[in-house]
N, C-alpha and C positions, 0 to 999 in steps of 0.2 A: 521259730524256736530261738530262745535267747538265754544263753549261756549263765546260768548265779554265779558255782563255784565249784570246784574239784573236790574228790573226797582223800587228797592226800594231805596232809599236814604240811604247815609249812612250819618249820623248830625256830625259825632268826627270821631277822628283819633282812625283807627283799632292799636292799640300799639300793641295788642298780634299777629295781624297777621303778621304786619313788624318783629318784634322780632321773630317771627318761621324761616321764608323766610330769615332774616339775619344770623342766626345761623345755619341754612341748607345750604346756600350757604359758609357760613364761616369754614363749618364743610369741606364739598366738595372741596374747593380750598385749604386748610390747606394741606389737606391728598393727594391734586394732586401731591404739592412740596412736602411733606415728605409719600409718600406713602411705604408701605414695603408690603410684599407678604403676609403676613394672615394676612392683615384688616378687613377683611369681614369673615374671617372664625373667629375669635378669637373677633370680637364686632358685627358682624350678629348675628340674631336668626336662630339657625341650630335646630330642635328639636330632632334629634340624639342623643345631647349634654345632653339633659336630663335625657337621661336614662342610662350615664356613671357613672360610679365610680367616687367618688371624686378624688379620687388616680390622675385619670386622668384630670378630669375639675373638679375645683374645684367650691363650690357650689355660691361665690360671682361669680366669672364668668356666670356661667348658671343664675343669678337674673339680674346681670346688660344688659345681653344681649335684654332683653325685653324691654329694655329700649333705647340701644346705637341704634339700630339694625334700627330706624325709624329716624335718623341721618346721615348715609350712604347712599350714591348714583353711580351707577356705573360709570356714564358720564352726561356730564352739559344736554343734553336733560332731562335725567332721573331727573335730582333736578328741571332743568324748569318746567315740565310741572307738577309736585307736586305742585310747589308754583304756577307758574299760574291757578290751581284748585282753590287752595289755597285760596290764592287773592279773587277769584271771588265769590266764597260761603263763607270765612269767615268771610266777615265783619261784613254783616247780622247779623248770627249767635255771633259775638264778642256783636255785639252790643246788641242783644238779652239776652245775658246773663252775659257780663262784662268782661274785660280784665282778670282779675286774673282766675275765674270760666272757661272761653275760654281756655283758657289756658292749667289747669288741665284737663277739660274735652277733649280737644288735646292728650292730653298724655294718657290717662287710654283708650281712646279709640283705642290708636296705640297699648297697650298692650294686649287689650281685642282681637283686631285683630291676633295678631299670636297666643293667645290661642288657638281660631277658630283652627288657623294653624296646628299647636301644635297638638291639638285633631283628624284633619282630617289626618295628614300625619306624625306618630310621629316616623317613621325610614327615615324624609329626612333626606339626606345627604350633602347637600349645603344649604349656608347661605341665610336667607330671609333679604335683605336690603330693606331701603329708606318710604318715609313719604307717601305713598299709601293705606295702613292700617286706618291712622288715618284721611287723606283727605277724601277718601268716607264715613268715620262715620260724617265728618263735611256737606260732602254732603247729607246723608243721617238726619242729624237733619235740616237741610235747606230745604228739602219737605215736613218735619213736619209743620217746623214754619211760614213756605211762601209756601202753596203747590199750590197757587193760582198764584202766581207772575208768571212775565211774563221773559224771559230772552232772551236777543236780542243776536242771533245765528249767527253764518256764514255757511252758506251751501254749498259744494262744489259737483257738477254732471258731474262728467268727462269732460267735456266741456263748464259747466259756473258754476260763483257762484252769490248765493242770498245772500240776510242777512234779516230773519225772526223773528218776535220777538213769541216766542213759551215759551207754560206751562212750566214752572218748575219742575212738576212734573213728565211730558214726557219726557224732558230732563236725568232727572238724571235715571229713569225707564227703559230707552232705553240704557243708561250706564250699569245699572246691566243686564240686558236682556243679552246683547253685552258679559258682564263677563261671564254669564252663557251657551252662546250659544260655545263659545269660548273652554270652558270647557270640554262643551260634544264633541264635532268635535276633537278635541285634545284626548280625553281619547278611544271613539268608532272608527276612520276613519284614527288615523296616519295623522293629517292634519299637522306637521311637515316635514314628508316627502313627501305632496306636493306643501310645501311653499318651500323646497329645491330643488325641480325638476321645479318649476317657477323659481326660482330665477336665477337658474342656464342656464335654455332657456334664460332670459335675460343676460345673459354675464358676472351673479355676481359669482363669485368664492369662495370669502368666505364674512367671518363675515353675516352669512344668518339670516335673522329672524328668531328667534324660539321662538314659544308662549309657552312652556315647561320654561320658563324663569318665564312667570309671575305666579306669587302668588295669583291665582286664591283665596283662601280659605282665605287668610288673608284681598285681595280687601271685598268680600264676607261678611268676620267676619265683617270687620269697617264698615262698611253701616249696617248691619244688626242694630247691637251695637250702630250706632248710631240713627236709627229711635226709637228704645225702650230708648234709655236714653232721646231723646226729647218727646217721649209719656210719658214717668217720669214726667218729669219736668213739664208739661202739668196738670197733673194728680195731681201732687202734691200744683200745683201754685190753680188749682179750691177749692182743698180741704179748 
């Protein structure tokens, strides 16, 4: 299932979502032409890095990375399909709570996500990139705020597609579901080594999918982080 658009209006121009999607694509095509070999180890979030000596990383290093690390993207798929989340649950949410506030709440929630990280897996040894962290926290304040709306899908069934207009809340629930199902099959069954033995009966040689790639724990953290930061704001807007 792949997400078109929501059936709320949006009245003004989402400013902080274009400014996210421009400076992620700007970040990503910058570092295609000038790329060097530890981009992603040296401005990724690696949480190995944390428990070094400053000797060796020094401690503005290991702060900024929390920050740089949801800025990177391995390949133009990987930046699209962040911003095209992006896009489609932010404006909502922009509009919900304002361009400046969107904004920051964007950020602390990309950070809040590799903390998650951070705490679940804190001797990885490879860098966590890209803005996936903070997109499911904005997805996840968007079931809060609209967990009623309706969001007009494209559905694809091996041999035809529909285009249904379905809950919001099912949508995005079947997203974490999907992370979490992901997870266990990956941690319990070795399902990398049977996406490499399919791949490989189809006639792929290399570059194989490996779901050991994604950032289970940091998708995880920002959704989580973000449904309690909009039950916050909820909470706090009644009071």
């Amino acid at each position: 299932m792949f997400p078109l658009k929501t059936d709320i209006p949006v009245t003004k121009i989402s400013y902080g979502v274009w400014f996210l999607i421009l400076i992620n694509f700007g970040v990503y095509f910058y570092f295609k032409f000038n790329y060097h070999g530890l981009l992603f180890a040296d401005h990724g979030f690696m949480p190995l890095k944390l428990s070094m000596p400053p000797e060796i990383i020094g401690l503005d290093e290991k702060m900024a990375s929390f920050f740089t690390y949801m800025f990177l993207h391995s390949n133009i798929f990987h930046v699209s399909i962040n911003m095209y989340f992006l896009y489609v649950f932010g404006r909502n949410v922009e509009e919900k709570l304002g361009t400046f506030r969107f904004i920051t709440t964007y950020i602390i929630l990309g950070i809040t996500a590799v903390i998650v990280e951070a705490f679940m897996m804190p001797s990885l040894e490879y860098p966590v990139i890209g803005a996936s962290g903070a997109v499911t926290g904005i997805m996840g304040m968007f079931i809060v705020f609209f967990p009623f709306s309706k969001i007009k899908t494209f559905i694809f069934l091996l041999i035809y597609a529909i285009i249904r207009n379905i809950p919001a809340i099912i949508i995005v629930m079947l997203f974490f579901i999907f992370q979490l199902l992901l997870w266990f099959f990956e941690q319990t069954y070795n399902l990398n080594e049977y996406l490499r033995l399919v791949q490989e009966n189809m006639g792929i040689k290399s570059r194989y999918i490996n779901i050991s790639n994604v950032a289970y724990y940091t998708h995880i953290g920002g959704f989580t982080a973000g449904i309690l930061t909009a039950l916050l704001i909820r909470i706090i807007k009644r009071i």
